[in-house]
Structures are given as structure tokens and as C-alpha cells.
N, C-alpha and C positions, 0 to 999 in steps of 0.2 A: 486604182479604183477597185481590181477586181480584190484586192489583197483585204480593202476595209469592208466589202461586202463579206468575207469568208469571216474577218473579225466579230461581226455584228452576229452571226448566227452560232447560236449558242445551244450544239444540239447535243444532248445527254448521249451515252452508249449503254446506258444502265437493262439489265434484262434478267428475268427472272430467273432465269439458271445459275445467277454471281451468287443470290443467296443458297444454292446448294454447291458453290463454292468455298464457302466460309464455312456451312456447316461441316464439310468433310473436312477444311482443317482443324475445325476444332476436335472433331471425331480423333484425326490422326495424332493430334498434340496428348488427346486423353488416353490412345490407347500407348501412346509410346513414356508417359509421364508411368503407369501401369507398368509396363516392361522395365523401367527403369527401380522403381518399388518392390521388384520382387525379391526374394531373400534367396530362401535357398541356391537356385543355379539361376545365372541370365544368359537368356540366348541372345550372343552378343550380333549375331546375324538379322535377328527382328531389329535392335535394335537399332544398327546399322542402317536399314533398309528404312525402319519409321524414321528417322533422320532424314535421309537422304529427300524423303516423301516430303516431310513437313517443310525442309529446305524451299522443296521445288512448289508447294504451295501458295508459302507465304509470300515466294516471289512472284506466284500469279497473282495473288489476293490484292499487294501491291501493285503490280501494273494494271489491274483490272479497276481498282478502286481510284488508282489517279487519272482514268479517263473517264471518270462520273465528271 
């Protein structure tokens, strides 16, 4: 009983800070697509590090977006 009450309630987690979520990964995918386009030298350390960043975003964006 108490299992199909917990089933019936269908309560969002959604809150206004996911969308400056998403903004900042788009921010970091634009500034590292940038780093990536440069010509002369690449600092392969930005690089690195925007990667790592955008990695650990996308996998917030994903777990925050599959509990909407």
C-alpha cells in the first residue's frame, strides 16, 4: 500500500538554477570548441581542463534532467 501511494505522487525536482546549469555547459562547450580553433599555439592544459569540465557537466545536466 505504502509502495503504490509513493507511485501515484509524481513530484518534479525541477528548480531554477538547472537552467544556469545548462547555460554554463553551453558556455564551457563554446569556450573549449574556441580553444580547440586556435591556430598558431594551443594550450593544451585549457584544453585539458575545458574537457574535463564539460565531461563533468554534461554528466550533471544528465542526472539532473532525468529527475524532471
Amino acid at each position: 500500500m505504502f509502495l503504490a501511494e509513493q507511485a501515484t505522487e509524481a513530484v518534479s525536482t525541477y528548480e531554477h538554477f538547472d537552467i544556469f546549469m545548462v547555460i554554463f555547459t553551453i558556455l564551457i562547450a563554446a569556450g573549449l570548441v574556441r580553444l580547440l580553433l586556435q591556430r598558431p599555439r594551443k594550450n593544451v592544459f585549457a584544453i585539458g581542463f575545458g574537457t574535463v569540465a564539460l565531461l563533468v557537466f554534461i554528466a550533471a545536466d544528465v542526472k539532473m534532467v532525468s529527475g524532471w
